[in-house]
C-alpha positions as CSV (number, residue, x, y, z in Angstrom):
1,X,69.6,46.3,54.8
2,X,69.2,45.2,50.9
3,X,72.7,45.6,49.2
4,X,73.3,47.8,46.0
5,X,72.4,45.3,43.6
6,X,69.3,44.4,45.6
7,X,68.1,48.1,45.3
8,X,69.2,48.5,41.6
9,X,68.1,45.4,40.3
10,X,64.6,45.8,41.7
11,X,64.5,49.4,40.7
12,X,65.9,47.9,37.3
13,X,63.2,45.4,37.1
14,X,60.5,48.1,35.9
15,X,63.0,50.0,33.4
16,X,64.1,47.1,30.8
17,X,62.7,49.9,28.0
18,X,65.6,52.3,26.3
19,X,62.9,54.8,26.0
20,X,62.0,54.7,29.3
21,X,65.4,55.1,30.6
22,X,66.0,57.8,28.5
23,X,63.1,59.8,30.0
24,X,64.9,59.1,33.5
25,X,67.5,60.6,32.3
26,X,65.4,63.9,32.0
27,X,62.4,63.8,34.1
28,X,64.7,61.9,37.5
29,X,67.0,65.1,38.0
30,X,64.5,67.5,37.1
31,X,61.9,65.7,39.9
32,X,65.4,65.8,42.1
33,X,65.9,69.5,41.4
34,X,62.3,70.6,41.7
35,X,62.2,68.6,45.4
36,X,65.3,70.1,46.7
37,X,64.6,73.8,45.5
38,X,61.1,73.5,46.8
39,X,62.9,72.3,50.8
40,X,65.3,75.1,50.2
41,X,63.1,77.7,51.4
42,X,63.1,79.2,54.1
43,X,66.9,79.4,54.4
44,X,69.1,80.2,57.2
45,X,72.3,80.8,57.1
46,X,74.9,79.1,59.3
47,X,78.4,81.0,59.2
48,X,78.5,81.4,55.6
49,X,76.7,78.1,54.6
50,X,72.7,78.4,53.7
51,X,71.1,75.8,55.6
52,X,67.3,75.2,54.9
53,X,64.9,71.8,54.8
54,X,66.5,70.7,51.6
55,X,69.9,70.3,53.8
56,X,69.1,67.3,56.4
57,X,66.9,65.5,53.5
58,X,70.4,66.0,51.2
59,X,72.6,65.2,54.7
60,X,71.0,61.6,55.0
61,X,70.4,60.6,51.5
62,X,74.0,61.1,51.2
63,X,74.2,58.9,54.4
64,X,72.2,56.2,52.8
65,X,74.3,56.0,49.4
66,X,77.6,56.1,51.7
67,X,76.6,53.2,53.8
68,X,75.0,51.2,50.4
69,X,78.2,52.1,48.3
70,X,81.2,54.0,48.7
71,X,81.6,54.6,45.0
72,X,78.3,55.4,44.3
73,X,78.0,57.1,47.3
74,X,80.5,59.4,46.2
75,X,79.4,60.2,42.8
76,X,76.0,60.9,44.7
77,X,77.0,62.8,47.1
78,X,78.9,65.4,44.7
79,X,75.8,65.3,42.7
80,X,73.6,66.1,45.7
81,X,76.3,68.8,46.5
82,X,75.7,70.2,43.1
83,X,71.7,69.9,43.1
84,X,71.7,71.9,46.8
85,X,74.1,74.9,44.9
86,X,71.6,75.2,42.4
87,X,68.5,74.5,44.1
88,X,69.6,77.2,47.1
89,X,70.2,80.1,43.8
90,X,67.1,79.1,43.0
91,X,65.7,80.0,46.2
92,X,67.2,83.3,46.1
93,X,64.7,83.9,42.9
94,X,61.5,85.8,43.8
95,X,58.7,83.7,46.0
96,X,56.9,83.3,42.2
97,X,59.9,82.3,40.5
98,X,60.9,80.0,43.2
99,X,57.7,78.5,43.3
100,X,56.6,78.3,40.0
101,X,60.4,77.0,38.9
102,X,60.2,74.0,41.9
103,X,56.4,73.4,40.8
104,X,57.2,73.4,37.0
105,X,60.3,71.3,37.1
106,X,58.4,68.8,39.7
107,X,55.0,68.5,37.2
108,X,56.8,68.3,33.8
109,X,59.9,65.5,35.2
110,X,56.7,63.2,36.5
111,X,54.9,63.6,32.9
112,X,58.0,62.9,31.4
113,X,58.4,60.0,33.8
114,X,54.9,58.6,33.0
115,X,55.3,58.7,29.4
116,X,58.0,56.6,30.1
117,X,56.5,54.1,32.1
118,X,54.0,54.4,29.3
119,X,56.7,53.1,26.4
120,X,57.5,50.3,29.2
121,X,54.2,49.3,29.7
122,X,54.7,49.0,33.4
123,X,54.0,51.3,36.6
124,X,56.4,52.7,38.3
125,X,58.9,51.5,41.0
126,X,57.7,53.6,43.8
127,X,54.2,52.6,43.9
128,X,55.5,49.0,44.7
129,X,58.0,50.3,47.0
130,X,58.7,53.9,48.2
131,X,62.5,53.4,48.4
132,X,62.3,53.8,44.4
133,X,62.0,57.1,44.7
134,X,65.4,57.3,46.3
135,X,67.2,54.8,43.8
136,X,65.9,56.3,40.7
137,X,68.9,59.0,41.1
138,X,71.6,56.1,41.8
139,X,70.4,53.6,38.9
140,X,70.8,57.1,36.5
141,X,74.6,56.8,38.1
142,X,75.1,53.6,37.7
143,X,73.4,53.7,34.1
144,X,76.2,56.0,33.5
145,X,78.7,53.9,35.1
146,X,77.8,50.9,33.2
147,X,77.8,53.3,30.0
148,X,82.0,54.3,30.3
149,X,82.7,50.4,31.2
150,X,82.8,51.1,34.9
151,X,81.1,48.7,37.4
152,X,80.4,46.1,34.9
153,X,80.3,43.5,37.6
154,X,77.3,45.0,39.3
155,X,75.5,45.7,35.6
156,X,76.2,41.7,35.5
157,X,75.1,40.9,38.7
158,X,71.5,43.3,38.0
159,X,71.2,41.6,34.3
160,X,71.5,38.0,35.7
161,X,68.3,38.9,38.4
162,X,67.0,41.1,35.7
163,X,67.7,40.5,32.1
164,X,68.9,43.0,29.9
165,X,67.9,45.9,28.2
166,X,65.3,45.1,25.8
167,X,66.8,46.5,22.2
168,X,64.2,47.8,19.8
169,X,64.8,46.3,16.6
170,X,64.6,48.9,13.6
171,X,62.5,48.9,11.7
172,X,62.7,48.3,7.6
173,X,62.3,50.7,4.9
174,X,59.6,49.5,2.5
């Protein structure tokens, strides 16, 4: 099994661009959003808990970050919590609002993702490897780590494989 910084450095490798991480930072949790919300119907509920095909996706991706990283997998697991809470009220909208909302949110996070990838100049991670589409919700986590001073060894560890951040330099008034 890769480790963390195996996974995030590779996924890392295609996203050296601010501008392109910044659109991750919109279009990744809206793609996340719009795929949970559109496995959250039909629902059944379990005791009191709504259970649909949005919860065993959710059950082992938390799984996967666990086992990768406890930390991480923490962070991601509350997130996941909170994107299944949402995702499941969503489901409660009418069928049109429900779909239109998942289909909406999915369409306009992958154009925002493309233009992206269009500031890097670069495709994206998943059509190399599939398990991007999994780590694309951890490196915005660990973007975020690395942002409050948190988990600066494994931002090291990613920039040594991977170089930094490429800073734009600005430009000069005339």
């Amino acid at each position: 099994m890769k480790t963390l910084t195996d996974h995030l450095a590779q996924y890392a490798a295609y996203h050296r661009d601010p501008r392109n991480i910044s659109t991750h930072v919109v279009g990744v949790p809206m793609i996340l959003l719009a795929v949970v919300t559109l496995l959250s119907v039909p629902v059944a509920m379990v005791g009191v808990v709504p259970v649909s095909a949005a919860t065993p996706v959710t059950v082992a991706a938390c799984i996967f970050y666990l086992r990768l990283d406890r930390r991480f997998g923490v962070a991601m697991t509350l997130l996941l919590l909170l994107t299944m809470l949402v995702a499941h009220w969503l489901a409660g909208l009418s069928t049109a609002n429900w779909l239109w909302t998942g289909m909406g949110l999915f369409v306009l996070g992958w154009a925002i993702q493309f233009l992206g990838h269009y500031f890097e100049g670069k495709k994206p991670a998943f059509v190399d490897d599939l398990m991007g589409l999994l780590i694309a919700p951890l490196f915005l986590v660990a973007e975020a780590a690395f942002l409050f001073n948190m988990r600066l060894e494994e931002k090291a560890a990613i920039e040594l494989r991977v170089g930094t951040v490429h800073r734009r330099k600005p430009a000069v008034a005339a």
